[in-house]
mmJSON file of the N, C-alpha and C atoms, coordinates in Angstrom:
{"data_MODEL":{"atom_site":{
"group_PDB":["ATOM","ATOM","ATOM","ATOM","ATOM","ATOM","ATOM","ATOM","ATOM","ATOM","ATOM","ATOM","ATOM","ATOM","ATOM","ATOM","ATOM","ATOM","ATOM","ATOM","ATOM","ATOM","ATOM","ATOM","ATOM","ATOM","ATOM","ATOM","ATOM","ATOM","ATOM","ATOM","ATOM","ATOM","ATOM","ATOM","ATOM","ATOM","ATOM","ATOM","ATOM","ATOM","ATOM","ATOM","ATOM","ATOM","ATOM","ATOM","ATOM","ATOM","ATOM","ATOM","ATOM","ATOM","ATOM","ATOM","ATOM","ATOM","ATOM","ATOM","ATOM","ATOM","ATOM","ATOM","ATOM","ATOM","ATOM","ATOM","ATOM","ATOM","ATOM","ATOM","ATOM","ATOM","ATOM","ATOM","ATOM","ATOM","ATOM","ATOM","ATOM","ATOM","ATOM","ATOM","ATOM","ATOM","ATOM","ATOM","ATOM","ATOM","ATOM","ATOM","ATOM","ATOM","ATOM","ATOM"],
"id":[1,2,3,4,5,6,7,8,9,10,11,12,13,14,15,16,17,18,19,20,21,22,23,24,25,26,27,28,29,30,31,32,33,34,35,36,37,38,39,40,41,42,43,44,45,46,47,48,49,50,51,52,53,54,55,56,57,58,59,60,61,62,63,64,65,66,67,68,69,70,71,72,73,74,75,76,77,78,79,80,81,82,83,84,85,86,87,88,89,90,91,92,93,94,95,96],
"type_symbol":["N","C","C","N","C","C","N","C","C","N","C","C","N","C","C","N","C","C","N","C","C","N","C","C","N","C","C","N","C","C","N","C","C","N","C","C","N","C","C","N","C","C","N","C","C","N","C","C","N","C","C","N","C","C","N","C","C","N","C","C","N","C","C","N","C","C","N","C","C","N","C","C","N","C","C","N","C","C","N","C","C","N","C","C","N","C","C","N","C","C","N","C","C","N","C","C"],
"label_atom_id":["N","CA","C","N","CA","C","N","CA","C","N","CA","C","N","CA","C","N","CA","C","N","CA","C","N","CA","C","N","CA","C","N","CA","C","N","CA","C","N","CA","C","N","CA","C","N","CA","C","N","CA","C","N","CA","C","N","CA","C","N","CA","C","N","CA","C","N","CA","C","N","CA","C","N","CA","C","N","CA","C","N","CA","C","N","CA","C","N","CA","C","N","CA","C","N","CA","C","N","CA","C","N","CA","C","N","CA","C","N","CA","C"],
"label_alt_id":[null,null,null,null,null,null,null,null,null,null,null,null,null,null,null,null,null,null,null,null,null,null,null,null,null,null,null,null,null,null,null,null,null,null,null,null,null,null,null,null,null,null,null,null,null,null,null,null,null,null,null,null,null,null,null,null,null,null,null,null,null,null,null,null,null,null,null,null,null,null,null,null,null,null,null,null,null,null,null,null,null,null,null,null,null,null,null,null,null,null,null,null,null,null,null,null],
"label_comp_id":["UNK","UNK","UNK","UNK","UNK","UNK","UNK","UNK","UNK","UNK","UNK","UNK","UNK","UNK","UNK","UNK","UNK","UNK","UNK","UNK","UNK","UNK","UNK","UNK","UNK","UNK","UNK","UNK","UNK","UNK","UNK","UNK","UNK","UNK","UNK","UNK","UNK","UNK","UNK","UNK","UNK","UNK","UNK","UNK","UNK","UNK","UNK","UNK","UNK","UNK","UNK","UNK","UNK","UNK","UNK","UNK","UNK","UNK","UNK","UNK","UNK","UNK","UNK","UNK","UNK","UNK","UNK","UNK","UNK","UNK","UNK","UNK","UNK","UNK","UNK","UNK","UNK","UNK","UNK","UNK","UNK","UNK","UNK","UNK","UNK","UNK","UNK","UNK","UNK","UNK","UNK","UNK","UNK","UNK","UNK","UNK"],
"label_asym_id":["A","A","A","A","A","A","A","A","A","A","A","A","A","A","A","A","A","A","A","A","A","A","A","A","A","A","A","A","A","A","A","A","A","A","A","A","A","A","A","A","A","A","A","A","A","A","A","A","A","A","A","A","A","A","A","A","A","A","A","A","A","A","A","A","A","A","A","A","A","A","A","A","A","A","A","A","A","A","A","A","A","A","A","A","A","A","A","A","A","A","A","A","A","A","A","A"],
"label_entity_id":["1","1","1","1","1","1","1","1","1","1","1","1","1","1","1","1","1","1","1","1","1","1","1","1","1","1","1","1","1","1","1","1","1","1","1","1","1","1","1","1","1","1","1","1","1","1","1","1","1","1","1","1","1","1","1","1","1","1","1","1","1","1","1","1","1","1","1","1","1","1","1","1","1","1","1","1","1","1","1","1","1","1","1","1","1","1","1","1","1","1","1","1","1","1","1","1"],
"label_seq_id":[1,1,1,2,2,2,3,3,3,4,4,4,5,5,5,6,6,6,7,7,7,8,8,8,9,9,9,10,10,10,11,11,11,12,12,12,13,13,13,14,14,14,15,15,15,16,16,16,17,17,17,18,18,18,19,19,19,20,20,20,21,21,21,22,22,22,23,23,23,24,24,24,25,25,25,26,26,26,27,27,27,28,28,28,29,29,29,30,30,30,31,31,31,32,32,32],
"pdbx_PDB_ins_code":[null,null,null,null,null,null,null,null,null,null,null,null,null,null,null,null,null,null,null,null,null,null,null,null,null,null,null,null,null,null,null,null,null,null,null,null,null,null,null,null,null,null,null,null,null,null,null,null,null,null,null,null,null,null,null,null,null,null,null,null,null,null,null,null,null,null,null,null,null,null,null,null,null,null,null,null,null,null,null,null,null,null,null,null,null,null,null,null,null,null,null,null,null,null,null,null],
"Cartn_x":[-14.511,-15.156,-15.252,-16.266,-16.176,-15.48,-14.45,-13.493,-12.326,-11.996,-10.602,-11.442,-12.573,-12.612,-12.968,-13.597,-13.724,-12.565,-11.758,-10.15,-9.795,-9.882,-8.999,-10.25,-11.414,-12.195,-11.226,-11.498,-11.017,-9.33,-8.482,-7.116,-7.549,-8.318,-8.587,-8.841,-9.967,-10.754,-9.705,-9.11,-7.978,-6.812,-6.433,-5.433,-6.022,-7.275,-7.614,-8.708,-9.495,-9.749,-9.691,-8.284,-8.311,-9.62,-10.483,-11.232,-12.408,-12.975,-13.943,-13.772,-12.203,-11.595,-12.176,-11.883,-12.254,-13.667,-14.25,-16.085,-16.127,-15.989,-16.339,-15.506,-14.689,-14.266,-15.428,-15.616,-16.682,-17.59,-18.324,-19.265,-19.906,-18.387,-18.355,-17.987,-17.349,-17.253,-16.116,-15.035,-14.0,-12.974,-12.45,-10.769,-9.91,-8.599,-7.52,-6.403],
"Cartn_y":[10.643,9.558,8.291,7.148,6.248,5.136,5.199,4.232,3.714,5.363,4.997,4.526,4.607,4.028,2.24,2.368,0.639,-0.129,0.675,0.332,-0.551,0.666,0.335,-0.909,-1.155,-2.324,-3.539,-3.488,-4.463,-5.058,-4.397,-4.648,-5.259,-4.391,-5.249,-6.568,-6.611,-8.265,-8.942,-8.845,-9.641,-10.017,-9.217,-9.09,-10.41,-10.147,-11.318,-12.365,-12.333,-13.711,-13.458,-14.261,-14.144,-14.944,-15.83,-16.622,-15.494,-14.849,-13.733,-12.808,-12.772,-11.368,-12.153,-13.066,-13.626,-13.373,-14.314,-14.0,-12.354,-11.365,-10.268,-9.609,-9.794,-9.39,-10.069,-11.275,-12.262,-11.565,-11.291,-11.147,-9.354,-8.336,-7.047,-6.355,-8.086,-8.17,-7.323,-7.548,-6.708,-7.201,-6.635,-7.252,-6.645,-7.802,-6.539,-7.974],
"Cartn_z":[17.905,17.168,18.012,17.532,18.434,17.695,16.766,16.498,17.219,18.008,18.928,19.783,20.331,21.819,21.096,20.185,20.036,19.527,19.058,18.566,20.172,21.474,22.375,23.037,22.954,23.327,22.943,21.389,20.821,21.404,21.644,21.757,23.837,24.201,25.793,25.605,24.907,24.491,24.105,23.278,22.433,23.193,24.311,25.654,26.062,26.723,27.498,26.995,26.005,25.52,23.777,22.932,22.109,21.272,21.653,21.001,21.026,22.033,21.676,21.31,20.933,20.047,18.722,18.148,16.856,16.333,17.25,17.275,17.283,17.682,17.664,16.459,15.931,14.599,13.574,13.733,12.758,12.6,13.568,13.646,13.395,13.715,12.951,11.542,10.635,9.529,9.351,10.105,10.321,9.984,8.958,8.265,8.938,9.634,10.026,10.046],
"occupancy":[1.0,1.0,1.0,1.0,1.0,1.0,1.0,1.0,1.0,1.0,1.0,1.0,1.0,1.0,1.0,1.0,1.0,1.0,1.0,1.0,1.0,1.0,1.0,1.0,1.0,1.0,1.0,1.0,1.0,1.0,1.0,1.0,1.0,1.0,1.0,1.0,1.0,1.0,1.0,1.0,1.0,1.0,1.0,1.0,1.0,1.0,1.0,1.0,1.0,1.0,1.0,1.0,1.0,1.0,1.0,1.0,1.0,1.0,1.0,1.0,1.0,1.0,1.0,1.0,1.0,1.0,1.0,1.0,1.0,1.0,1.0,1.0,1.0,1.0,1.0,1.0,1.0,1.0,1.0,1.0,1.0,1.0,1.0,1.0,1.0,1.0,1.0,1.0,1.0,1.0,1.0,1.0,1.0,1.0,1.0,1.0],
"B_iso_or_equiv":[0.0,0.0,0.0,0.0,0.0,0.0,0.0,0.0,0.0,0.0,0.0,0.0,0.0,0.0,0.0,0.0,0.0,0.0,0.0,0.0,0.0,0.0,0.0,0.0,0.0,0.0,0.0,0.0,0.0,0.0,0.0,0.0,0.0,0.0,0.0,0.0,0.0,0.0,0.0,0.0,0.0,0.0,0.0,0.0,0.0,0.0,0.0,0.0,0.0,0.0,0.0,0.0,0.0,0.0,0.0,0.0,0.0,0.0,0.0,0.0,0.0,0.0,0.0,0.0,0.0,0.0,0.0,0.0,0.0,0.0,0.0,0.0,0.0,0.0,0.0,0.0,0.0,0.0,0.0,0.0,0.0,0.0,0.0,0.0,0.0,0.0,0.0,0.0,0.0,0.0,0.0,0.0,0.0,0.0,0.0,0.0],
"pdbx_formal_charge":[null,null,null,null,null,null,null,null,null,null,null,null,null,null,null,null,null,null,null,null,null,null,null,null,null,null,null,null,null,null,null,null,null,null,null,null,null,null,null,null,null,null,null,null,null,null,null,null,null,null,null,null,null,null,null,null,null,null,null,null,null,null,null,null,null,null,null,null,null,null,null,null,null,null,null,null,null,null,null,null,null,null,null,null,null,null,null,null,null,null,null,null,null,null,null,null],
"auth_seq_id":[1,1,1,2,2,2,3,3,3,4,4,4,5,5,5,6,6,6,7,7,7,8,8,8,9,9,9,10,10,10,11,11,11,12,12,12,13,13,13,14,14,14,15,15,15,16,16,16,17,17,17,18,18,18,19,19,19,20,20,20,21,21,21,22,22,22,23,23,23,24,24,24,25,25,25,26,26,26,27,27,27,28,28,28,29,29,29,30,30,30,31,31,31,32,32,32],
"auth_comp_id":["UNK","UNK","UNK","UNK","UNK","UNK","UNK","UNK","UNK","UNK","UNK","UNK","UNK","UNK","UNK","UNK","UNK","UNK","UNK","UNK","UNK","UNK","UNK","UNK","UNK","UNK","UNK","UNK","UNK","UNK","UNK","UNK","UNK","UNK","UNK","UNK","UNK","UNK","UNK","UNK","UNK","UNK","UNK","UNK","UNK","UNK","UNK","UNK","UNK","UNK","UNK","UNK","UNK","UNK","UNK","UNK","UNK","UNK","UNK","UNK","UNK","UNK","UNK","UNK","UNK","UNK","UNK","UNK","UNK","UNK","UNK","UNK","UNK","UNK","UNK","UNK","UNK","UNK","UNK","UNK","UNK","UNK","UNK","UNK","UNK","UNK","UNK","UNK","UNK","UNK","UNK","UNK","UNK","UNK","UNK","UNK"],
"auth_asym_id":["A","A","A","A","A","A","A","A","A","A","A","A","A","A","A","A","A","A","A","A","A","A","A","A","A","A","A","A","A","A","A","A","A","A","A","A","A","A","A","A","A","A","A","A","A","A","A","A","A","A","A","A","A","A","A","A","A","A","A","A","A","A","A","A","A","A","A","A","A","A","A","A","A","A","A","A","A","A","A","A","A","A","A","A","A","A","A","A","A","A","A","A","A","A","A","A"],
"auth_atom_id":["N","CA","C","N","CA","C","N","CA","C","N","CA","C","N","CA","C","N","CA","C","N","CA","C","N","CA","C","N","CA","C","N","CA","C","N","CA","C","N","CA","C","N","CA","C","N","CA","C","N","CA","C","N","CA","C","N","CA","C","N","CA","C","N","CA","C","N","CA","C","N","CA","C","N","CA","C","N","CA","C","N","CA","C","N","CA","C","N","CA","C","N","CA","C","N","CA","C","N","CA","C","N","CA","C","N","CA","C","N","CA","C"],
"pdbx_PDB_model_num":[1,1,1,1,1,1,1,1,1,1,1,1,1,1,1,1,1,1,1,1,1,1,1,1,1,1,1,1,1,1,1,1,1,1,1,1,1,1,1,1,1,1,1,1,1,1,1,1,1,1,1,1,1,1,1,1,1,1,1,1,1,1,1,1,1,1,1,1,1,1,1,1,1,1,1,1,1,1,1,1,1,1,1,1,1,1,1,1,1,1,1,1,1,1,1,1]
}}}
């Protein structure tokens, strides 16, 4: 499936810029 691989995107992004970890949750309408 392509959840684990965007699971493990998300946790890279968030590693190294938490402010475009935000915007990209915003903007995928993503609760977590």
């Amino acid at each position: 499936k392509l959840v684990s691989q965007r699971r493990r995107l998300l946790d890279y992004v968030k590693s190294r810029d938490e402010e475009r970890y935000k915007a990209l949750i915003k903007s995928l309408g993503i609760r977590r």
